[in-house]
C-alpha positions, -999 to +999 in steps of 0.1 A: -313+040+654-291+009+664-260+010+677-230+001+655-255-005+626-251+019+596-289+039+585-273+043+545-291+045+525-321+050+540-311+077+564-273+089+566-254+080+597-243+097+629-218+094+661-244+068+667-246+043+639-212+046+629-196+042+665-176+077+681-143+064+691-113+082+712-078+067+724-070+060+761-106+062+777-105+048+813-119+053+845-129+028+873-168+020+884-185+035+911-198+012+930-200-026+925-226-042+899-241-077+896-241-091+862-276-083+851-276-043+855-282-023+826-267+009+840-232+015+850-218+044+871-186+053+869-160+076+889-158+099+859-173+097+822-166+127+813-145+111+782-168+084+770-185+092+741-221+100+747-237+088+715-226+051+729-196+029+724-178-002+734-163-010+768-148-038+786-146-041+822-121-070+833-125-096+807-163-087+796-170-068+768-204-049+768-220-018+747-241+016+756-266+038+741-258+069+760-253+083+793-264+105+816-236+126+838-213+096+847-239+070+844-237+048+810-272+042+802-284+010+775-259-015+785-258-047+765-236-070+789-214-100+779-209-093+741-197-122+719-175-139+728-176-128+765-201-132+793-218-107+820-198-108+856-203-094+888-173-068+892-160-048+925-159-012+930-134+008+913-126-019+890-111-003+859-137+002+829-122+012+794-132+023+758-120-004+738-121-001+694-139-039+688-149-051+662-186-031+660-162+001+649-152-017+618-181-038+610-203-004+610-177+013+592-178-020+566-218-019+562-221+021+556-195+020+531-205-014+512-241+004+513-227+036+498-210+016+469-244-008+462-261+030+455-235+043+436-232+011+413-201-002+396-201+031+372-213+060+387-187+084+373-200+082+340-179+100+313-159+118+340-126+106+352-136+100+388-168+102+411-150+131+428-147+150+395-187+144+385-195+157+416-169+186+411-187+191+381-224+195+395-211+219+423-199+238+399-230+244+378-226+222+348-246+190+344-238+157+337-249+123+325-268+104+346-283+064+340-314+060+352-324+026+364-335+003+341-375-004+356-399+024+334-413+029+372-385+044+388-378+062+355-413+082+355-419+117+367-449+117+383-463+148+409-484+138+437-512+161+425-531+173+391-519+210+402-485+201+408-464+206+380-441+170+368-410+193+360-389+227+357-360+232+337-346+269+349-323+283+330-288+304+343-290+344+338-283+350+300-289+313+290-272+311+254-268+274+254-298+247+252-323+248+277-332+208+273-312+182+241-324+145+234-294+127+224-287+094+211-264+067+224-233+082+195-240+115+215-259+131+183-290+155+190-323+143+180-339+171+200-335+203+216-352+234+233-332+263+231-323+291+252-356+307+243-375+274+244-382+267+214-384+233+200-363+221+171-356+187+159-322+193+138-313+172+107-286+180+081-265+212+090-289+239+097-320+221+094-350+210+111-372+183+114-409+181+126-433+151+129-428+113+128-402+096+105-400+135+088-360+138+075-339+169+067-315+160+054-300+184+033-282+214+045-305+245+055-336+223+046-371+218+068-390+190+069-424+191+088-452+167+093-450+125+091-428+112+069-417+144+049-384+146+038-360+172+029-329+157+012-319+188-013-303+216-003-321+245+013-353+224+006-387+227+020-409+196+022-443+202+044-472+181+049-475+140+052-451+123+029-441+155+015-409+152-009-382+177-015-352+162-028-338+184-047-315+220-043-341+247-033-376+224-042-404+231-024-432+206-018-459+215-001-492+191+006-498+156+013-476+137-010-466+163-029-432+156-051-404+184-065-380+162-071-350+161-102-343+199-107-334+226-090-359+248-080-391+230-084-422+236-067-453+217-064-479+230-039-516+208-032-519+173-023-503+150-046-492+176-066-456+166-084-431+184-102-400+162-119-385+176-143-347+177-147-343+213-159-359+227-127-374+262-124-414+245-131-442+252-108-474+228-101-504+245-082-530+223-074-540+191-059-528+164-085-516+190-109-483+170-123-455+187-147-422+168-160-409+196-186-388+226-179-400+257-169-434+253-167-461+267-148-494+248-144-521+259-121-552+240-117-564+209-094-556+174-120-542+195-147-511+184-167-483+194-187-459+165-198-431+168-224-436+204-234-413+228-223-419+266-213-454+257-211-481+275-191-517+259-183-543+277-165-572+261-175-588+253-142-578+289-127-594+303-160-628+282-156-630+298-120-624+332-131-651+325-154-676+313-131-672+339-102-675+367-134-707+349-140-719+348-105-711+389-106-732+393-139 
């Protein structure tokens, strides 16, 4: 810990660093000193700072650490742009304000604005009011640096856990949001933890490039989409772009009408009416109202149509298995 030399950031400053200072400190010296000595007695010291300080004694200037009763202890003699002297006994001594008070005053708060940065306050008016902000419970936007280093959460051990989000008594807001630069949530756990990954209004999104676009709709796994209304689009490239269509399956397509459903991979329902059903991997309808169950079964331009010939052929063959 130097005298007149400011710790921040790496530790914060005292009485020390930062220089203690107090107006018309005097006494004389007790006793003569030669112009080596690094301690100096004096007649009374009882109002020199005792954390160290700047003196001057005739025309030298010189610094101390400390002292000890009315002994000042760590004496640098003949500061710049003075010399060490021999001086008398009860010569005057007194506490001068150099320039080490404002130089150390200078560093700590040129160091304190090199942590801060040029924009610490972030969307708040001042630093003051962030900081207002935090003491009062609510948190606030905070830029990381920009090496991935400094920006990684690491614990120092395999049973240490990386991080703890607490929430307040009663938590009704979110727990944890992802946002983008605009401010919009990509991410969230709520008050109960659970994950969501919003889309339109009232919908959710789960997995890789997955959309939701449509109001009340869920998308979940890579690359499904949910663009209709209150549509439901699960599995890998899922597609439910229409009101209320449900698609369900790798790939699987209820698209043009309302109400459409295709369930099993690549199953696809497109017709323009609405209301048809495809179960089955590859089953495919384009026709109104239609129902067709069956893995690679089909039902193009009829309309009202029902097929259930691969359901039928199973029924068959577990009756024959029974017989």
């Amino acid at each position: 810990m130097a005298l007149g030399v400011t710790n921040y950031p790496t530790a914060l400053d005292d009485n020390t660093t930062l220089l203690a200072a107090d107006n018309k400190v005097s006494t004389t010296l007790n006793g003569a000193i030669d112009a080596v000595v690094t301690s100096i007695t004096l007649t009374d010291a009882s109002r020199f700072p005792s954390t160290g300080g700047v003196a001057v004694i005739e025309s030298e200037l010189l610094s101390y650490t400390g002292k000890t009763g009315n002994t000042l202890n760590g004496v640098t003699r003949g500061l710049t742009p003075t010399s060490a002297a021999t001086h008398s006994t009860l010569v005057t001594i007194k506490l001068v304000i150099g320039s080490q008070y404002h130089n150390s005053v200078k560093d700590a708060v040129v160091a304190i604005e090199t942590e801060l940065g040029t924009l610490p306050k972030g969307s708040f008016g001042s630093v003051k009011a962030r900081l207002d902000s935090m003491e009062s419970g609510n948190l606030f936007i905070l830029k990381l640096p920009t090496t991935d280093a400094i920006n990684t959460i690491q614990p120092s051990a395999a049973t240490i856990r990386a991080l703890t989000i607490k929430g307040f008594a009663a938590q009704s807001d979110s727990l944890l949001e992802f946002h983008d630069s605009a401010g919009v949530v990509l991410a969230k756990f709520d008050a109960t933890g659970t994950l969501s990954i919003p889309g339109g209004a009232g919908s959710e999104r789960f997995g890789s490039g997955s959309l939701a676009a449509g109001t009340n709709a869920l998308a979940l796994g890579n690359a499904a989409s949910a663009s209709g209304a209150s549509a439901v689009a699960i599995g890998k490239s899922a597609l439910a772009s229409i009101v209320s269509g449900i698609a369900i399956g790798a790939s699987a397509v209820a698209s043009t009408g309302t109400g459409n459903i295709a369930i099993g991979t690549s199953a696809s329902v497109t017709c323009s009416g609405g209301a048809s059903v495809a179960l089955g991997g590859g089953a495919v309808t384009d026709s109104i109202r239609n129902v067709i169950i069956g893995d690679s079964s089909s039902i193009t331009g009829a309309v009202e149509a029902v097929s259930l010939e691969e359901a039928t052929l199973r029924v068959e063959v577990l009756e024959d298995r029974i017989r």
